[in-house]
N, C-alpha and C positions, 0 to 999 in steps of 0.2 A: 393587712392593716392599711387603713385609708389614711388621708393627709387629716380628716377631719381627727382621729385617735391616736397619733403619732408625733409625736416631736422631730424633728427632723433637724439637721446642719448638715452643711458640707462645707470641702476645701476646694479651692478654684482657681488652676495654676493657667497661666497664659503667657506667651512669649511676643514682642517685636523684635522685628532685623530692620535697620538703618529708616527707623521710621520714628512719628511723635505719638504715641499711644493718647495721650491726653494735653492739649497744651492748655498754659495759664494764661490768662487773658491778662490779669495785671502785671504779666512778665512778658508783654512781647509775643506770646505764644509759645515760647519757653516748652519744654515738657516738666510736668510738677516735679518738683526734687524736694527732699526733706534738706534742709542746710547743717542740720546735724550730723545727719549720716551719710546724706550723699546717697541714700536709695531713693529710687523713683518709685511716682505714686503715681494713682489711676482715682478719680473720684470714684465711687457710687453712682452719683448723675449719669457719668459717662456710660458704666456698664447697663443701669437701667436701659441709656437711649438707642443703645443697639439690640440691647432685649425688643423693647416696643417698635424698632425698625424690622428685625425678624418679625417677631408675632404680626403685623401691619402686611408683611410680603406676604406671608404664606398663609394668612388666614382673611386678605382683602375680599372686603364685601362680604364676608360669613355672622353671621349675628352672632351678639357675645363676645365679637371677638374685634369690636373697634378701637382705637389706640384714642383716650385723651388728651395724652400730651403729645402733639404731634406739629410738627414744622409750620408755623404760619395759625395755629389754631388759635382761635377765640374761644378762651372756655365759657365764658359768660352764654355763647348762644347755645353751647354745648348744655349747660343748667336749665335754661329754657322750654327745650326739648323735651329735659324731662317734667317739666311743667306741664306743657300740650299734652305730652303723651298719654301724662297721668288724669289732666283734665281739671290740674287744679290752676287756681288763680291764685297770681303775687297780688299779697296785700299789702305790706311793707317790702322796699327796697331794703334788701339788706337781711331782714329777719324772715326764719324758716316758720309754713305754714302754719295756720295755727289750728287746723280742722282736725278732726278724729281721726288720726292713723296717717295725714297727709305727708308730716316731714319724713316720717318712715318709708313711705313709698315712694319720694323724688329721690331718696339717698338711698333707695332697692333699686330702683330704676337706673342709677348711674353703675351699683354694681354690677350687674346682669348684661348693660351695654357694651362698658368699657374692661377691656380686658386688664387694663394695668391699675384700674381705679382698683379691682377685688384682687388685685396682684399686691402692688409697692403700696394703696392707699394715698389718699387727696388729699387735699385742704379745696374746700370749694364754697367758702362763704365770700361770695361775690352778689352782686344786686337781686340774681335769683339765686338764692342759697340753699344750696342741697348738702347744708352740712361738713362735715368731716369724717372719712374711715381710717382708720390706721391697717395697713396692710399686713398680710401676715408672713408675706416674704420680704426681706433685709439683709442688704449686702454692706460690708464694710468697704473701706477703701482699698484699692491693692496695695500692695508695697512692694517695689523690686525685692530681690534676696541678694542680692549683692547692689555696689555703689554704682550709679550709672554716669558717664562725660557726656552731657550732649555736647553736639559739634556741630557750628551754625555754617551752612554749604553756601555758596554764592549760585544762582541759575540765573539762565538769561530767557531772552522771551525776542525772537526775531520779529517784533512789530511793536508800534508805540498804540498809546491808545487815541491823539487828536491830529490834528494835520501840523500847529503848532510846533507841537514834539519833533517832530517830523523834519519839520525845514529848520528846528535848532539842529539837527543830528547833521542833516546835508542829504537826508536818503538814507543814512544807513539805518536807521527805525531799528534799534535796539535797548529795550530795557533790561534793567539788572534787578534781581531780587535776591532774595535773601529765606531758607528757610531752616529751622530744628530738625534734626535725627537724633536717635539713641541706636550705636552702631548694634546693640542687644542687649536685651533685658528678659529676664523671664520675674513674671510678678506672680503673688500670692493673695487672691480674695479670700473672706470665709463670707458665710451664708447662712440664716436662720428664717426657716418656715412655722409657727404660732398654730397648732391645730383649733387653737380658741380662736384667734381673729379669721382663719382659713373660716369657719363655722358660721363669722357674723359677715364675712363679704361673699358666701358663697363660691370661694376657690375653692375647686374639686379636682377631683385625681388627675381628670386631663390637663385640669392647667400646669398642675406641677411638671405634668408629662411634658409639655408645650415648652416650659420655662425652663427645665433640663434639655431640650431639645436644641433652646436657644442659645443656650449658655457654650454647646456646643459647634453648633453652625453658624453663628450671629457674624462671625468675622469674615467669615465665605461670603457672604452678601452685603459687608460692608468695604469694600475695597475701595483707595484711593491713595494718590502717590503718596500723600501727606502722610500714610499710616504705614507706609511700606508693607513687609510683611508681617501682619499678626497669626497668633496661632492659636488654640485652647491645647491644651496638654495635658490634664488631667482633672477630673474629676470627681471626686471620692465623697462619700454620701454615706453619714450616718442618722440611721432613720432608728428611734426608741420603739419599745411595743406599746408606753402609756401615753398619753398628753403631756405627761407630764414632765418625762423622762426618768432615764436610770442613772444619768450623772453628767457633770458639769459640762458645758462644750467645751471649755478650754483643755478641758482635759482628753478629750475626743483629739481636738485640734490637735494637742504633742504628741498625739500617735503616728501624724501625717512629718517626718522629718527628709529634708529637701540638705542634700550633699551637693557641695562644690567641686568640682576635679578642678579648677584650672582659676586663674588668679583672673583668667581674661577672659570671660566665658563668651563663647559665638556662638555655640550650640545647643541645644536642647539635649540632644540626646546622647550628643561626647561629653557634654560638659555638666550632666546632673544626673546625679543618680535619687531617686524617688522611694523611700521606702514608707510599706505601710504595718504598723506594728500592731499586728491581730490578735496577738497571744494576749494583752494586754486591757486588749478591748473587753470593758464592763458586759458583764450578764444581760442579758434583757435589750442590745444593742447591734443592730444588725450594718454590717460596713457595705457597699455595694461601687466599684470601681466601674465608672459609666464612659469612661474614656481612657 
């Protein structure tokens, strides 16, 4: 069964050690916390942009497979292009073509290009307007599984940045800064792939391949002290036999249940146990453990 006739979710566990998995901008840089409950959160945004930084590494300069939302981009010239390409002329700033079949082909052209436009899907009505896709893969937020303390660390920096600074200090050229950890967290995404939208942006079996591949290795190439260490830990995948599906995903989802051994958890693998409850699993529903 292909992605284009199959209903697809998964569950997507991931761990930090004495790092900021996601920080808030309106907090400082903070890592997101519910105030409710004191679990940590992980945007969507976030896990997209380490998706589109894998897929970006390992698939640079291969066609089909260039990243729209990418560091420093202008999407507006990125629209353009496919204007040129297509050979049509902007008539209106703002509003999509108005020729036989045109706005169809600047918004096929952006799918086919960019990998994440027929992935997560656009908004792209900017002065050349290539439309809107909604994507057929969607991730929710993470959530920690337990309550997380971040703990703000003091670091120094053996050099000032002006000369200024400098002759305040006498020579001794040292700054002080300030950064967020979460001494451990293990968090929980879920995921839903649309074989109807996979149909309209032309995502096929490789890219799901690709975007499994990511989901796995994306933290291996996203290293940085800030993040200390991340981990992927599991990922469990239930794929239906129709479009349509055999039954609800939440109900899929209470089959994936995540135990606590320890009130303080450090570890992944002392401190959770993972089960997956198969006997349980609807007819017509196939589970497949990718990690």
């Amino acid at each position: 069964m292909g992605v284009h006739d199959s209903r697809i979710e998964f569950v997507y566990l991931f761990d930090v050690r004495n790092g900021n998995p996601n920080g808030d901008p309106d907090a400082g840089n903070m890592p997101r916390i519910d105030p409710e409950t004191g679990h940590g959160l992980v945007s969507d945004v976030c896990l997209k942009r380490k998706v589109r930084n894998f897929v970006g590494t390992v698939k640079e300069g291969q066609p089909g497979h260039e990243i729209y939302v990418r560091e420093k981009a202008v999407l507006n010239h990125q629209h353009r292009r496919a204007y040129d390409e297509q050979g049509i002329r902007r008539e209106t700033p703002g509003r999509m073509p108005k020729g036989e079949g045109e706005a169809a082909k600047v918004t096929r052209w952006m799918c086919d290009t960019f990998f994440d436009v027929r992935c997560f899907g656009a908004v792209m009505s900017t002065d050349y307007n290539c439309g809107q896709v909604r994507g057929p893969v969607q991730l929710t937020f993470a959530e920690s599984l337990h309550p997380i303390v971040p703990q703000e660390v003091a670091v120094t920096r053996m050099a000032v940045t002006t000369e200024a600074e400098a002759d305040k200090q006498a020579g001794d050229n040292r700054t002080m800064g300030r950064k967020y950890i979460v001494p451990y967290g293990l968090y929980r995404a879920h995921g839903f792939v649309s074989p109807h939208l996979a149909r309209q942006t032309g995502f096929s079996d490789g890219d799901l391949e690709l975007f499994f591949k990511a989901l796995e290795g994306m933290f291996d190439l996203d290293r940085s002290a800030t993040r200390g260490e991340m981990a992927a830990r599991r990922l469990i995948v239930f794929r239906h036999r129709s479009p349509l599906g055999e039954a609800p995903a939440h109900k899929l989802f209470d089959l994936v249940k995540v135990t606590r051994r320890s009130d303080t958890p450090r570890d992944f693998a002392a401190d959770f146990e993972v089960a997956v409850d198969t006997a349980r699993c609807p007819p017509g529903v196939e589970i497949a453990d990718l990690l």
